[in-house]
PASEBA-1860 file (N, C-alpha, C; in nm, 3 decimals):
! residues 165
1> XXXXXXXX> -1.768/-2.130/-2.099/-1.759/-2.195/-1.970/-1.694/-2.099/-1.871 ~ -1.768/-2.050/-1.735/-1.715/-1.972/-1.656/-1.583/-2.013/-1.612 ~ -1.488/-1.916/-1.555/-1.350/-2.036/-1.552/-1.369/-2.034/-1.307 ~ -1.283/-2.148/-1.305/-1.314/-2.193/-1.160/-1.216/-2.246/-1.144 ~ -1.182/-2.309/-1.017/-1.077/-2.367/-0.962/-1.066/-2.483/-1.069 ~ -1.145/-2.585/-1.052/-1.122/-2.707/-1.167/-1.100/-2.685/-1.254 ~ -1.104/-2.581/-1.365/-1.087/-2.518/-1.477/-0.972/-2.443/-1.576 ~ -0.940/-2.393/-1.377/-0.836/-2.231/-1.437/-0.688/-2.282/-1.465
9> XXXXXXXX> -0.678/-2.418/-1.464/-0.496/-2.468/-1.472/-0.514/-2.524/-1.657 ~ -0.652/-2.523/-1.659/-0.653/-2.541/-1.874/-0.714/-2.430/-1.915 ~ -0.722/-2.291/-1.875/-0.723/-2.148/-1.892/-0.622/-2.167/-1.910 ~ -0.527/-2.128/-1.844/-0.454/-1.989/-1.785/-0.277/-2.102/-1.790 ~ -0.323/-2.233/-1.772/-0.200/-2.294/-1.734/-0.129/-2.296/-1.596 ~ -0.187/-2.231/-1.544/-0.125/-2.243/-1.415/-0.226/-2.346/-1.291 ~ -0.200/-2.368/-1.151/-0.214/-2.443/-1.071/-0.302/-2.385/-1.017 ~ -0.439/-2.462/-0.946/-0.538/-2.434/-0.845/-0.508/-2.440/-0.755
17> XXXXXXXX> -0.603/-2.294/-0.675/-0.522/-2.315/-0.557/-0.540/-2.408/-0.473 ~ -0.647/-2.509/-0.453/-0.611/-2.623/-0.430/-0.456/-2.673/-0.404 ~ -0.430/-2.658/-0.541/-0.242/-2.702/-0.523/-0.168/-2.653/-0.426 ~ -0.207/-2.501/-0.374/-0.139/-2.413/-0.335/-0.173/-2.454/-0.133 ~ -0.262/-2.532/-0.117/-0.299/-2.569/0.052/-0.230/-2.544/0.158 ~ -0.074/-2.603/0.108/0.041/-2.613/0.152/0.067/-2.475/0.190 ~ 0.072/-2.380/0.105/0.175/-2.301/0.115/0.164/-2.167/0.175 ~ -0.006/-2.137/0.233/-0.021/-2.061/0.323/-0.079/-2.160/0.392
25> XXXXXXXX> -0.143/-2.073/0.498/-0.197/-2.107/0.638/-0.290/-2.025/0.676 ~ -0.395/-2.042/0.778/-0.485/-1.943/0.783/-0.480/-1.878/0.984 ~ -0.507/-1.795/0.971/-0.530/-1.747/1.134/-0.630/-1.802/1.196 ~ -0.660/-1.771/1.360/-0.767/-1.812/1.403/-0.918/-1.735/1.365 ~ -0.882/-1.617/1.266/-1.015/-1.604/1.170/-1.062/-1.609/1.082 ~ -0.968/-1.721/1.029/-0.949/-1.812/0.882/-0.873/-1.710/0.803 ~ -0.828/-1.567/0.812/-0.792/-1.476/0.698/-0.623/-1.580/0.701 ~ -0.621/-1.549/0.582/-0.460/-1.593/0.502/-0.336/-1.568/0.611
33> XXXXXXXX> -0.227/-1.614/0.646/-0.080/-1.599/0.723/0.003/-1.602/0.596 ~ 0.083/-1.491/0.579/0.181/-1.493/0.448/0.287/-1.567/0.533 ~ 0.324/-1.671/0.438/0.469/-1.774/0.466/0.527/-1.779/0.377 ~ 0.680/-1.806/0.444/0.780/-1.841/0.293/0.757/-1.963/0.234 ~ 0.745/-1.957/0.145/0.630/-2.074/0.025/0.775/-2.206/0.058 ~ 0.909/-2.141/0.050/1.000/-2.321/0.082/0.959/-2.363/0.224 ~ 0.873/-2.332/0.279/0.894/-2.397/0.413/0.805/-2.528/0.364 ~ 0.684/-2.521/0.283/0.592/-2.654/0.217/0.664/-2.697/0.140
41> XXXXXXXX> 0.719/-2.631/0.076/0.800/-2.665/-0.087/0.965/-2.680/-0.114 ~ 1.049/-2.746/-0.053/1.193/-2.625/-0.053/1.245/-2.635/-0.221 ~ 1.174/-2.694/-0.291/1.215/-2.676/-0.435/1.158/-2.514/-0.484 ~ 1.084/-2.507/-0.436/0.969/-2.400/-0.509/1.092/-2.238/-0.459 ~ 1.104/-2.194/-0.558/1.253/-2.065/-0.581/1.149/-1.894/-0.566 ~ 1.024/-1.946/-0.521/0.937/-1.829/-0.512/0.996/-1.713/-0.402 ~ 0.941/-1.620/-0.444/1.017/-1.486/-0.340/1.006/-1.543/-0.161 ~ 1.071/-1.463/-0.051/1.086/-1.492/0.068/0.949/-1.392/0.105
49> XXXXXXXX> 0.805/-1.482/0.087/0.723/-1.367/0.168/0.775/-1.354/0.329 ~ 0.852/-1.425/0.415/0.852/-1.353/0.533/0.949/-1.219/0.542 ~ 1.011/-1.210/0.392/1.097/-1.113/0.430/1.005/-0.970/0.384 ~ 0.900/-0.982/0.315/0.776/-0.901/0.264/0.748/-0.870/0.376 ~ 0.692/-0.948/0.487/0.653/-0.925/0.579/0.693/-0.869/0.671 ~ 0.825/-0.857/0.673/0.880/-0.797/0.804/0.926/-0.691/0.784 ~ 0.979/-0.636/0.631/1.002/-0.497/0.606/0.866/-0.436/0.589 ~ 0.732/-0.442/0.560/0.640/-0.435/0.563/0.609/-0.384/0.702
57> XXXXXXXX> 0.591/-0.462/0.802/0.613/-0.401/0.959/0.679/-0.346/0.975 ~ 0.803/-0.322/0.941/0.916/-0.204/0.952/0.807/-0.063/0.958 ~ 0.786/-0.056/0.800/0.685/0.064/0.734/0.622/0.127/0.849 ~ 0.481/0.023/0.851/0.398/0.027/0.987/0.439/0.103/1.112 ~ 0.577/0.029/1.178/0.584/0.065/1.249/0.663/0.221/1.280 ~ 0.743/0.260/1.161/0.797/0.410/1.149/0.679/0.485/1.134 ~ 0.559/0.418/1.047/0.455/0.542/1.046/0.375/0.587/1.157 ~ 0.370/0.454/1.257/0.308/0.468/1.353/0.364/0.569/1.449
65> XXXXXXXX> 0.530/0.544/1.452/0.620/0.608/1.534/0.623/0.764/1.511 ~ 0.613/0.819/1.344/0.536/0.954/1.326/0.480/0.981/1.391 ~ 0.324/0.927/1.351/0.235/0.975/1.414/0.227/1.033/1.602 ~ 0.277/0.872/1.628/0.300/0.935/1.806/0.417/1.053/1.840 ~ 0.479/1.078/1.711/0.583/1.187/1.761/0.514/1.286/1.748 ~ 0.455/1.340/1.633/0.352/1.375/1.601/0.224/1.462/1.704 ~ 0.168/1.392/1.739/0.074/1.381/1.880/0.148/1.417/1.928 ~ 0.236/1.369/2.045/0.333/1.448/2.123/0.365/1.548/2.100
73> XXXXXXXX> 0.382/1.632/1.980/0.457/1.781/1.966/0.323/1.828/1.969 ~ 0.183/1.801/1.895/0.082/1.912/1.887/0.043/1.888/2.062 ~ 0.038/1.804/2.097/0.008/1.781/2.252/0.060/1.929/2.347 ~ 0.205/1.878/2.304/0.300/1.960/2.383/0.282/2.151/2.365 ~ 0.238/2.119/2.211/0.181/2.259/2.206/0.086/2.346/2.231 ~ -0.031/2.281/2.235/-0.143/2.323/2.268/-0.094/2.303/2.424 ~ -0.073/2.286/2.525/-0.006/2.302/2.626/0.043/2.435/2.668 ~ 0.131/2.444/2.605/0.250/2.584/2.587/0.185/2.685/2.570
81> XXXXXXXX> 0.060/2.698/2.471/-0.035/2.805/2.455/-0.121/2.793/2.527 ~ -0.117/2.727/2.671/-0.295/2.716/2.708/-0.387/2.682/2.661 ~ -0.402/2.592/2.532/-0.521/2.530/2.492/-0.564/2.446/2.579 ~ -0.528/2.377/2.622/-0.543/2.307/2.694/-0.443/2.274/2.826 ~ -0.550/2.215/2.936/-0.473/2.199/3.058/-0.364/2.105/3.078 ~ -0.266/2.160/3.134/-0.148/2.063/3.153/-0.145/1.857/3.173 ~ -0.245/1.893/3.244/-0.323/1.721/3.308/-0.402/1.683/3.155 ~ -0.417/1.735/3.095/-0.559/1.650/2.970/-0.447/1.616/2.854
89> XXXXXXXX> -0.523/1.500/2.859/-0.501/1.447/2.720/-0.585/1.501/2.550 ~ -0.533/1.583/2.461/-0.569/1.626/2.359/-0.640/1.509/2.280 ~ -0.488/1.398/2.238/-0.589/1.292/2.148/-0.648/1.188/2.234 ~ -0.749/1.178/2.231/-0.856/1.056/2.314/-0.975/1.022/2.240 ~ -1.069/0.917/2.285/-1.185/0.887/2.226/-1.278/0.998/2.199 ~ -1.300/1.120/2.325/-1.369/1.192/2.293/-1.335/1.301/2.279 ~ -1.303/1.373/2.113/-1.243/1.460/2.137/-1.293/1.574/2.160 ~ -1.234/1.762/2.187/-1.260/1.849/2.238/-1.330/1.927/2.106
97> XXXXXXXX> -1.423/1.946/2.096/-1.513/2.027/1.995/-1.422/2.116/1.893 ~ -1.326/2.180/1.959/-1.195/2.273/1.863/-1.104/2.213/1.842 ~ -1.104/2.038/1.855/-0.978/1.987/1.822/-0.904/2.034/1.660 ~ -1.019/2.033/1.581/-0.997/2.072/1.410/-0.924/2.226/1.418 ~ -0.987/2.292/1.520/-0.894/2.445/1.480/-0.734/2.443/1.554 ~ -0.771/2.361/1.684/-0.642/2.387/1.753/-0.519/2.309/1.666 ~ -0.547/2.193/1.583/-0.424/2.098/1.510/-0.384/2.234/1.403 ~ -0.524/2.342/1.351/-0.457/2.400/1.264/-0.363/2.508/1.288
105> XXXXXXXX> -0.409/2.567/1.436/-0.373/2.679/1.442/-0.227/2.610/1.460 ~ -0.175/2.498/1.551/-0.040/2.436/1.541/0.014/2.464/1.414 ~ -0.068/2.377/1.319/0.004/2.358/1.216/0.070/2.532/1.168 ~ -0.028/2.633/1.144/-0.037/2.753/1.138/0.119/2.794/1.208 ~ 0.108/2.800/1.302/0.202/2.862/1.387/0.324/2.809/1.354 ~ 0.345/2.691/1.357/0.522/2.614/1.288/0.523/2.623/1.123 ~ 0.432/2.676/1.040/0.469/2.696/0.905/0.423/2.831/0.855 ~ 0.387/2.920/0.887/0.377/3.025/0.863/0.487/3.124/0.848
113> XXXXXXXX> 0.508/3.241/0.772/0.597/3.349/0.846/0.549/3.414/0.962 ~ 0.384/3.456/0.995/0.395/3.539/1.131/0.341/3.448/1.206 ~ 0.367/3.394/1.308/0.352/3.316/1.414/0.189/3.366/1.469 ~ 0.103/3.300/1.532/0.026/3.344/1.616/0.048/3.477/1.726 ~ 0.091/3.401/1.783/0.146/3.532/1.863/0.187/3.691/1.791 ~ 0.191/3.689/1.686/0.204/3.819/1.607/0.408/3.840/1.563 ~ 0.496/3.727/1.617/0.591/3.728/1.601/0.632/3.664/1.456 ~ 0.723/3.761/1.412/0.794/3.752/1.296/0.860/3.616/1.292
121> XXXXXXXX> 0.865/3.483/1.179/0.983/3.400/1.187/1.062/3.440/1.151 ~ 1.208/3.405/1.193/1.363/3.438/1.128/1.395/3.446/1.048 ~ 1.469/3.465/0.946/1.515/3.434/0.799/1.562/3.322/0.825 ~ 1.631/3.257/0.896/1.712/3.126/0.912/1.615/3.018/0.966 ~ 1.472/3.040/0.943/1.376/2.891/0.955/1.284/2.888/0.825 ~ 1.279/2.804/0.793/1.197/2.762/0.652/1.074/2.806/0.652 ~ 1.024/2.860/0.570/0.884/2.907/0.568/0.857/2.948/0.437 ~ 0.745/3.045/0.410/0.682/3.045/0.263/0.709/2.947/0.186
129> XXXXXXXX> 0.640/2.825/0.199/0.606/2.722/0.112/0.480/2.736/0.084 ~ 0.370/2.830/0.084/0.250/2.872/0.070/0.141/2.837/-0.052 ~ 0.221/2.819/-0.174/0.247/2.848/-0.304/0.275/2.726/-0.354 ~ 0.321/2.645/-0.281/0.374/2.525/-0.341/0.251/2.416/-0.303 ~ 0.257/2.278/-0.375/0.171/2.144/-0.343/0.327/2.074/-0.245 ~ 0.243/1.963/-0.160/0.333/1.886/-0.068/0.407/1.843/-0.179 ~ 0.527/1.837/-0.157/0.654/1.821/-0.178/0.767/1.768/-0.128 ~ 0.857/1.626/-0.186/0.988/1.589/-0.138/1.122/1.669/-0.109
137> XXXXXXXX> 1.172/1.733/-0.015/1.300/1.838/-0.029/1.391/1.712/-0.095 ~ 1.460/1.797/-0.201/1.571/1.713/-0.265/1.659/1.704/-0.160 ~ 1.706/1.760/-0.071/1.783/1.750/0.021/1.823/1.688/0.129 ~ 1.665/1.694/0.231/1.663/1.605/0.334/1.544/1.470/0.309 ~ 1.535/1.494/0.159/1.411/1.373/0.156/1.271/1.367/0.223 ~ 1.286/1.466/0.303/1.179/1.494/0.410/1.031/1.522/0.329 ~ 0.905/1.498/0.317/0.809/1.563/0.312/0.775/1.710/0.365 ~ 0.760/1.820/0.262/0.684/1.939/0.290/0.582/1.977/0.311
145> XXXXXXXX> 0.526/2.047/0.401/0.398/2.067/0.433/0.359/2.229/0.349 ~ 0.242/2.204/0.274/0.228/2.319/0.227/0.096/2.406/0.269 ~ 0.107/2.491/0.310/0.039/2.621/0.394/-0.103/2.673/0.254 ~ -0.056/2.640/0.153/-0.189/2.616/0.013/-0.292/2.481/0.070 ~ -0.190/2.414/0.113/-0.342/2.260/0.152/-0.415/2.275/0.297 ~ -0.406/2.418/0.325/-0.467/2.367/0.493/-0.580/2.332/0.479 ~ -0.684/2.415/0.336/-0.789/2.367/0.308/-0.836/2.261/0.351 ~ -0.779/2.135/0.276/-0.765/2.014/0.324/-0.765/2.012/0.472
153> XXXXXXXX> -0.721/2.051/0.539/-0.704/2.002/0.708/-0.794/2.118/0.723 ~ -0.880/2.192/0.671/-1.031/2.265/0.749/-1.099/2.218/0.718 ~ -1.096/2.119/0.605/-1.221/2.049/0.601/-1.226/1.964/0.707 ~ -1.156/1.921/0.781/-1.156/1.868/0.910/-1.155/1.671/0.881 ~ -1.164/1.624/0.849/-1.200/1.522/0.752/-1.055/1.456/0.803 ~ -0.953/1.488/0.763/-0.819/1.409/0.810/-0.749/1.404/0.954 ~ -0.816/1.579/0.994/-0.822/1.607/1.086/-0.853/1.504/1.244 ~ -1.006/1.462/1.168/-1.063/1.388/1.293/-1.034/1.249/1.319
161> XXXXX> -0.958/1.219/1.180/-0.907/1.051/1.155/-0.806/1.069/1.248 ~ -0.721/1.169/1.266/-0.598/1.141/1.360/-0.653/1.171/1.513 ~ -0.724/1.208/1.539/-0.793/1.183/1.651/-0.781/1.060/1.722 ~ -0.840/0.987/1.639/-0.883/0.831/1.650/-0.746/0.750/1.667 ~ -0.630/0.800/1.672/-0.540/0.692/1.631/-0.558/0.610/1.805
END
């Protein structure tokens, strides 16, 4: 016998969701609203989904906040080098045919030892990570960018997703 809502509580032992009506809610495009299940139930000792939810948006919203910092520095850079004109916007709907080389040559230029420009980096800024896969610094926790994956960002592929943000 296939198992189904009428079925699955003499499977499995547990409740259809039927039972469960109460304890979400749906949006105005019927998809699911996560709620804290005591607001139907206050017996029911189930986890606090609104607190899921809101550290959850936390996430979201730091990654988002990357990203626009993000944008802003390659913005600001391609700027600085004349890639582009002071007045234009880099990320937009339509982007500029060399957007894929100019994010690299950025990237290039802040992780490299010789800079574009043909200038030496310091001993006192981080560099030659070349060699290595992305990586957590034990130190600052930070994500490493490794100068071995640009591959990855010439294939252009991740490249053009951040375009779009």
């Amino acid at each position: 016998m296939p198992i189904n809502d009428t079925n699955l509580e003499r499977h499995t032992g547990t409740a259809t969701s039927s039972e469960y009506s109460g304890a979400h809610t749906n949006d105005s495009d019927g998809d699911a609203v996560m709620t804290d299940s005591t607001e139907s139930d206050p017996s029911c000792s189930a986890p606090d989904l609104g607190a899921v939810k809101d550290a959850s948006k936390g996430v979201s919203d730091n990654t988002l906040a990357g990203y626009q910092s993000l944008i802003k520095q390659c913005e600001k850079w391609l700027k600085d080098h004349h890639l582009i004109k002071p007045e234009d916007m880099f990320f937009r709907a339509d982007p500029h045919l060399d957007s894929p080389d100019m994010i690299c040559a950025w990237i290039m230029d802040l992780c490299d030892l010789i800079r574009l420009d043909g200038a030496v980096r310091p001993e006192t800024e981080l560099f030659g990570l070349g060699n290595e896969t992305w990586h957590q610094s034990e130190v600052t926790q930070k994500w490493l960018v490794s100068t071995a994956e640009r591959s990855k960002v010439e294939n252009r592929q991740p490249v053009l997703m951040l375009l779009h943000l």
